[in-house]
N, C-alpha and C positions, 0 to 999 in steps of 0.2 A: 037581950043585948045583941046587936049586928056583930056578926063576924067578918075579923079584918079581913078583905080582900087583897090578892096577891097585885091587881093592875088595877089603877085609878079610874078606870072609863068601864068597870064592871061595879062600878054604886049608881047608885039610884038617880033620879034626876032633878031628886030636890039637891043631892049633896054636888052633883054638878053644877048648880046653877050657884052656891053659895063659892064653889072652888072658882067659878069665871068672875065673881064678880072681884073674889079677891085678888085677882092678876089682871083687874084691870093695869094698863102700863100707862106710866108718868114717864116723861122725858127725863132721863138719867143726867145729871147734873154732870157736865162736863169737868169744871176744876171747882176745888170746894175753895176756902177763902183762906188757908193755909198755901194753897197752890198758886194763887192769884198774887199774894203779896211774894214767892218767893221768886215768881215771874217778874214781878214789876221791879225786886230789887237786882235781877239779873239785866232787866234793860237798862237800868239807873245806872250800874255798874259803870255803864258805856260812854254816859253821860248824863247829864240832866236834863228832865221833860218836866211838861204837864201831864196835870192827866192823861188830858184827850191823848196826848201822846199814846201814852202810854196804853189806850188801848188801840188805836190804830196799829201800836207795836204786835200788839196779841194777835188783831185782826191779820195783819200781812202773814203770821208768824204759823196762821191756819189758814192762808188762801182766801180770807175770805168767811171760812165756815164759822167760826167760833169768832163772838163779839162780847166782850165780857160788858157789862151797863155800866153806868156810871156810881148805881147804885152801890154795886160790888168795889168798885176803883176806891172812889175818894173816902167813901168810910175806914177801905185799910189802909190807905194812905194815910188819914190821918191816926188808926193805931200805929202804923211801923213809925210814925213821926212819935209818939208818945211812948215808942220803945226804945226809942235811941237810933234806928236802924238808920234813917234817913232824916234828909234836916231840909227846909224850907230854904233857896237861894237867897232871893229878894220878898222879904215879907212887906213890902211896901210894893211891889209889883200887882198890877189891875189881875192878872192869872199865876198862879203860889206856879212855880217849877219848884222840884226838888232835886237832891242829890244824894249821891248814899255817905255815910257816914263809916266810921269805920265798923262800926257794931253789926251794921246791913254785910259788912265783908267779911266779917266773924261766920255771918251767922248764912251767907253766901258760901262761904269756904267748908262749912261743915254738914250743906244739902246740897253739895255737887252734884251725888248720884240724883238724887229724887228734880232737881232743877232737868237731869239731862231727861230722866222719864216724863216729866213736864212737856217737855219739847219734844218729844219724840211722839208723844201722845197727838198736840196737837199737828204737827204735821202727816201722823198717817193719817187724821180726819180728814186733811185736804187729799191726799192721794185716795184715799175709801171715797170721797165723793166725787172724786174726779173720775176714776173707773166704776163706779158705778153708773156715771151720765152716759156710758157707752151706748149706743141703743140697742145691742142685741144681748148685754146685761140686763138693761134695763126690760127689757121686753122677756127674758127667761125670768127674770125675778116677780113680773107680773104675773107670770103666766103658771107659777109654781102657788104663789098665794092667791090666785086668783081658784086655779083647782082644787086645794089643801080646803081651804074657805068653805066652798063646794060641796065638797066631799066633807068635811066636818059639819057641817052647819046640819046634815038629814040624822033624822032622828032614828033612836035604834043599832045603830051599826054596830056590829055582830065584833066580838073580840078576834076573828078572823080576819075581818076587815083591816079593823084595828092595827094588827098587826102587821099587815101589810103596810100599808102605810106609814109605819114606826119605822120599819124596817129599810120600805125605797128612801122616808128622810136622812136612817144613818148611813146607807150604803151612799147618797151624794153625799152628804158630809165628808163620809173619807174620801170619795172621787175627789172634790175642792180640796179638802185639806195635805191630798198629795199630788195634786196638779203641779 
């Protein structure tokens, strides 16, 4: 039986290659669909839309960044419509608008907090991508993963090394995290 090792990059390179494969990265789902309806009854709130509105609202509401599909839209629209939340204007209209109901105001009134972190969410995505376009960000950000990459990718490297490197990534961490 292997004895456990104190640091992850002192096993073997079969068990690295099974540790890389499973942190491959997926793009982190920005709002799950609890999020998405409590946004869309927050813009409802305001007024009545359609959809498309309604996600033009999201789009504006991140710069830009974050466009929720229509995929995600009209299927909860139609559950918050089968919850009570919100109700169809004109069911005889060529494109459904809705409006919020009182149930949607209930249920508005009692995810204040999580609506504000909602918003709060998606607009520091527009400010994180806005400073990140800078180009002497962007060119330190290249230039840190382009070395790290580098440097990670040769084979062998000595828990000396290792550590090194562990070491320059936490000390900029705290440099950014107290700038």
């Amino acid at each position: 039986m292997k004895q456990q090792r104190d640091f992850p990059w002192q096993s073997d390179n079969a068990q690295r290659a099974i540790c890389a494969g499973a942190r491959k990265k997926r793009r982190e789902r920005m709002l799950d669909a609890s999020d998405i309806r409590l946004l869309m009854m927050h813009f409802l709130a305001n007024g009545s839309a359609h959809g498309y509105e309604l996600i033009k609202s999201v789009e504006e509401l991140s710069k830009g960044e974050y466009s929720p599909s229509p995929g995600i839209i009209y299927p909860n629209l139609t559950l918050l419509e089968e919850m009570d939340a919100i109700r169809v204007v004109d069911a005889h209209a060529s494109r459904k608008a809705y409006a919020l109901n009182d149930g949607g105001r209930a249920l508005l009134a009692e995810n204040g907090e999580n609506i504000a972190n909602i918003i709060e969410r998606l607009t520091s995505l527009a400010i994180l991508v806005n400073n990140r376009s800078i180009p002497e960000v962007e060119q330190a950000i290249h230039h840190i993963r382009h070395t790290l990459n580098h440097r990670l990718s040769q084979e062998d490297i000595s828990p000396e090394s290792l550590n090194i490197v562990i070491n320059a990534l936490n000390e900029a961490t705290e440099k950014i995290a107290n700038s």
